[in-house]
N, C-alpha and C positions, 0 to 999 in steps of 0.2 A: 636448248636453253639451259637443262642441266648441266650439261658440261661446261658448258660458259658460266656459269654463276661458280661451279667446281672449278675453272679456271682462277678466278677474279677470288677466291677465297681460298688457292694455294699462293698468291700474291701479297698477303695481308702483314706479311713480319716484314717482305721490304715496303711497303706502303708505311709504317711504322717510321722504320728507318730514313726514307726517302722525306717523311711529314719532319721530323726529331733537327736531321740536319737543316732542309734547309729554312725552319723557323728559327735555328741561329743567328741567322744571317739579318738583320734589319734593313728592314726596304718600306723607309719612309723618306715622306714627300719631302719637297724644299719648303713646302707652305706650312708643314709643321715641325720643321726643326732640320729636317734629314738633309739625306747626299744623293736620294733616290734606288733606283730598283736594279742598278747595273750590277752589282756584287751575287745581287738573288737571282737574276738574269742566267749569269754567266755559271751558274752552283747547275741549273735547270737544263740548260742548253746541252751541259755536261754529265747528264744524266740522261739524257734524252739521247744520243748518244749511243752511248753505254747499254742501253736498252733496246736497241737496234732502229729506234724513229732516223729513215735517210731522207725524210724528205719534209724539215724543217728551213721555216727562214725567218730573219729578224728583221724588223719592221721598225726604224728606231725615229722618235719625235723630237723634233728639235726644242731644246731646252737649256738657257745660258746659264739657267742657275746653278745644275747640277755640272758635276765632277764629268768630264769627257764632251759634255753640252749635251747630250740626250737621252730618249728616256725609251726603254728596251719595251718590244712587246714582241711577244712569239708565236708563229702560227706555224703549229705543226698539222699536215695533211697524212692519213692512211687510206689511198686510193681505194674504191669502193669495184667491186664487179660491173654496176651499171651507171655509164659516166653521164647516161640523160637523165638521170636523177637528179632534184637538188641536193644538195650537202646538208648532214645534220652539221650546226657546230652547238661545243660547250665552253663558254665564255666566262671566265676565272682572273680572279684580278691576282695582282703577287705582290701589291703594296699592303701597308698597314698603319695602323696608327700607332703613337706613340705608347710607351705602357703607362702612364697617369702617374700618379703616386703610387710611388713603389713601397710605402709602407703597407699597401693595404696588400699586395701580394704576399701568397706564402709560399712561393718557390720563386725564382728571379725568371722571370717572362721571357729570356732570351735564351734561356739553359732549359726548351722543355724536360718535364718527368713524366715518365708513366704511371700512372695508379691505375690497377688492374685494367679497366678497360677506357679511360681517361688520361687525355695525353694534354697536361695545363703548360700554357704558353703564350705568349701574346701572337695572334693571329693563326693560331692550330684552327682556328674554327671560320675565324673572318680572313682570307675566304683561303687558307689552307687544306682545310678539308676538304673540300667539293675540287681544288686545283689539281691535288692528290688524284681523287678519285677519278676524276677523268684522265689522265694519264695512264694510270693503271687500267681502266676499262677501255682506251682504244689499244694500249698494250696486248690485251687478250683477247680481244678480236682481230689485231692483227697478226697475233701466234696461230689463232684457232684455225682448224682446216677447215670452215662455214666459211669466215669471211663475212664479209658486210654487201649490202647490194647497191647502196649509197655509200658517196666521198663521207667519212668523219674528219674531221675540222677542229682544233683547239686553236682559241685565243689565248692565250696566256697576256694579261694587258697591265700596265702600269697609272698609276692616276685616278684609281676608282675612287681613294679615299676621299679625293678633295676636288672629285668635279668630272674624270672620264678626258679633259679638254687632250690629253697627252698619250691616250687611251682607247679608249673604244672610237671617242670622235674624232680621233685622227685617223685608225682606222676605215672608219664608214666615211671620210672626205675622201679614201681611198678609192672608193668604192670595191670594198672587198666580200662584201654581205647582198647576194640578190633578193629581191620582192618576195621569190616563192623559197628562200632558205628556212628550214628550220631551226633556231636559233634556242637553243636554252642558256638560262643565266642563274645557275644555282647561287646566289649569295644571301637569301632569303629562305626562310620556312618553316618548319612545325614540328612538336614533338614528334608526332606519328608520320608527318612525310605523308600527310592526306590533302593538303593543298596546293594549288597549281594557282600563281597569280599572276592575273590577267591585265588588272587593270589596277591605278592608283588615284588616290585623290588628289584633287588641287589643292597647292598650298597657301596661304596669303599670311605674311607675316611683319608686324608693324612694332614699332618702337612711339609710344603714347608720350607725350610732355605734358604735364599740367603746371601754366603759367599764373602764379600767385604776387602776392608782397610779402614779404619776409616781416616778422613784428616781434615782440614778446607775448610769451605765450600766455601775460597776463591780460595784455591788450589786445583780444583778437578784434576788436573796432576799428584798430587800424592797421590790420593787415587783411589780406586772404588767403586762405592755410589752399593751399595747393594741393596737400595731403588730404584734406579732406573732400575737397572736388575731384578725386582723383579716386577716394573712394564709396563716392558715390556714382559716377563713372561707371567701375569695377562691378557695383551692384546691382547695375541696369543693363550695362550694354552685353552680358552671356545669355541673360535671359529675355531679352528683347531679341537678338540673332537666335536663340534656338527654337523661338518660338514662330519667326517670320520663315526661316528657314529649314522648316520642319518633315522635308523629302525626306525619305528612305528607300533604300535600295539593299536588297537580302545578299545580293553579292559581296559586299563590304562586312568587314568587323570591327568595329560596331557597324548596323547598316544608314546611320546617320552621319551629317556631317558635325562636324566640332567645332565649337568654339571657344579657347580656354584664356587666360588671363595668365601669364607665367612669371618672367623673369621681373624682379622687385628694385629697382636701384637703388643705395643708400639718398635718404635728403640730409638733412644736418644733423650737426655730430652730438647736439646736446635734448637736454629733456625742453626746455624751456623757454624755446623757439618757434613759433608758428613759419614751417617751410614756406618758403616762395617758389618753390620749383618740386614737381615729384613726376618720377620718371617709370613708367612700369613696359612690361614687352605682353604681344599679344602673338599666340600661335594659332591659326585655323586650318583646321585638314575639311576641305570642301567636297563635295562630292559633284563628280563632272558638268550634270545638268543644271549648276548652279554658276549663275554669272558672276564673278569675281570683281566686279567695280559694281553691283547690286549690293554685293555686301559690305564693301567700302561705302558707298552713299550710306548706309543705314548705320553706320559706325558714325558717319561721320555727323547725320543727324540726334542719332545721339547726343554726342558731343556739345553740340549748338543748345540741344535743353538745358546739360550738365551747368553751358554756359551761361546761360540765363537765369540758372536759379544761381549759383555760386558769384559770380562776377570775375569768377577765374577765365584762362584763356585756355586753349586746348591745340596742340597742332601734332603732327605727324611727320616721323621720318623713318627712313629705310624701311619704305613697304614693296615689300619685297615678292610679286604676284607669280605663281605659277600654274597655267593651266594644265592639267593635266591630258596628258596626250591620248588619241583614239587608243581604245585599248584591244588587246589581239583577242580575236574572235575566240568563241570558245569552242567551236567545232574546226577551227585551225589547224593546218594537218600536227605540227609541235604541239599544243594540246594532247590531241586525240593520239598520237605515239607514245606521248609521254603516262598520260592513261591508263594505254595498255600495257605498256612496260609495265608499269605499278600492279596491274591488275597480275600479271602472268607469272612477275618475280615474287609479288608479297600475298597476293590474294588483295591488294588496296582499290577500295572503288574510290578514287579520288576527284575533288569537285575543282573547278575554278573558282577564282574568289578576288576581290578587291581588297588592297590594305591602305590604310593611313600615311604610313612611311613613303618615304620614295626610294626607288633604285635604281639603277645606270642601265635598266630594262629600257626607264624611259628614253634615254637615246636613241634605241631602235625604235621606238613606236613613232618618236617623232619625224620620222623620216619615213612612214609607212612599211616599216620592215615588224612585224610578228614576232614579238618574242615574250617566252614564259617563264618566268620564276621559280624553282622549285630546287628545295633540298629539305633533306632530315637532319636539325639541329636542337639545340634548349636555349636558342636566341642570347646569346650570349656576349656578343658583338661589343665589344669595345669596353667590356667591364673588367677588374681584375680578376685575376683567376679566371680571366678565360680559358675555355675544354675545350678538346672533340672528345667524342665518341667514338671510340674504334668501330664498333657494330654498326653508329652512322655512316661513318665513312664507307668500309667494306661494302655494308649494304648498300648506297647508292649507286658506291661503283657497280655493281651491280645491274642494279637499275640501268645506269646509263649505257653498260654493256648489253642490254636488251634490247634499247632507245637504239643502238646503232645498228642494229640486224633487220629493223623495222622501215 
């Protein structure tokens, strides 16, 4: 295991170089602007290559929007000693998102820089990093004279940013992923790389209307301000849900579920108008054991008081419900590899844990396939000035170079 961590950390200046070039290259989707992953694709395929991987193939999604019609995903195999094994894989997306306003960057997102041990770029970190890193870590086990005892497996996949449909779940329609595969999906994780996520919350997310009369705002007699049943609303219905819906579960962080009031829409453009309409958006991260049309009844009862005391109306669109899917056991053999990995490479006693967000984890759970989350980041994900971390990086290679001896 020494030597293999000694391997994977005489690797790190081309790991560097390998992360530098191909974040040049943009591999963004057609649903946000892009031409897709085929440019990043073919930079990958051509390094893969060059690095002696022979026993690569591309897997490509039919897609009219983009440039060629389809959308690249790569699965490289390094055959393992024992073939009744299942397969570890490490499942890496290669698209990104766009870089936002490029005022707020201080280097241009497409041209990374290194600063000592920080490589700023758009998507160095989402999911460049971990895509790296795995690459490099079945690289040095498959130089090493050890060898692995299980097949290692990369996905390299397209479409993670805006859905997985091009991606992961044209893949798994493939049936490429078995029951008892080991599956890790680093695009998720923690300062210290001491969590392993297992499982994620439900989502349930609605667009509120509060229907009023429009008036002068000297006569509110004869209007009904919209705005203002809308923020009475606002003041009942977080604390009505968190009070009905008050499970906790120590696995989650926070270990409650949430209910929050977010996005605000403009109502009218002047001071001296009593709105007839006020538009706001609601976000809920649920926690599993909670019915998600339980919690819609109680919104919606709500609502019905709001409506009785105001003489406003109240109605609902784009609620948008997502259960969250059975989540992978935590004595799971991917789990408990991945564990030990952390424990032998870092000294890390690492826990399983539930998060908020969602990840394209959930694809595999919903299909009963086991798979876990983990890498070492500063969660960075789609802000300007997004980093990696060299030390992250190296180091998880690492880690995964461990995960594959296992």
């Amino acid at each position: 295991m020494k030597d293999l961590s000694q391997d994977v950390e005489n690797l790190r200046d081309e790991m560097i170089v390998f992360l530098t070039e191909m974040c040049r290259i943009p591999a963004i989707a057609p649903d946000s602007g892009g031409t897709g992953e085929a440019e990043r694709a073919s930079f990958i395929m051509m390094k893969l290559a060059l690095m002696g991987f022979d026993n690569v193939k591309l897997i490509e999604a039919p897609d009219k929007r983009v440039p060629g019609g389809t959308r690249p995903n790569i699965i490289v195999t390094v055959p393992g000693k024992n073939r009744k094994l299942p397969p570890v894989w490490i499942v890496t997306h290669m698209d990104i998102v766009p870089e936002g306003d490029r005022s707020l960057w201080k280097t241009d997102p497409f041209d990374p820089v290194l600063k000592k041990d920080r490589l700023f770029g758009r998507g160095v970190e989402d999911n460049g990093q971990s895509l790296t890193a795995s690459i490099f870590a079945a690289k040095a086990v498959m130089d090493s004279r050890e060898g692995q005892s299980r097949d290692v497996k990369l996905a390299i996949v397209s479409d993670e940013e805006v859905g997985s449909k091009y991606g992961i779940q044209y893949l798994i329609s493939k049936g490429l992923f078995g029951k008892d595969d080991l599956i890790l999906v680093p695009d998720a994780g923690s300062p210290d790389g001491s969590k392993i996520e297992v499982v994620e919350k439900s989502h349930l997310q609605l667009k509120v209307i509060t229907h009023g009369k429009q008036a002068h705002a000297s006569r509110p007699d004869k209007g009904t301000n919209a705005f203002l049943a809308a923020s009475k609303f606002v003041a009942r219905i977080s604390d009505e849900l968190y009070r009905e819906y008050h499970l906790q579960d120590r696995l989650f962080d926070p270990p409650f579920s949430t209910f929050e009031c977010t996005k605000k829409e403009p109502n009218v453009p002047n001071v001296n108008t009593i709105p007839g309409e006020d538009i706001f958006h609601m976000d809920c991260r649920v926690l599993p054991e909670i019915d998600l049309d339980e919690v819609m009844r109680t919104i919606r009862k709500v609502a019905k008081e709001i409506e009785k005391e105001t003489g406003a109306k109240i109605s609902f669109e784009n609620v948008r419900k997502g259960k969250a899917p059975k989540a992978t056991p935590v004595d799971s053999p991917i789990v408990k590899n991945l564990q030990k990995a952390l424990k032998d490479v870092r000294g890390t006693h690492a826990k399983p844990m539930g998060i908020g967000g969602g990840t394209c984890a959930a694809c595999f759970r919903e299909k009963g396939l086991p798979a876990a989350v983990w890498e070492t980041n500063d969660e960075l994900a789609h802000e300007p000035n997004e980093y990696c971390k060299i030390s992250n990086m190296v180091g998880d290679a690492k880690v995964m170079a461990r995960l594959f001896q296992l």
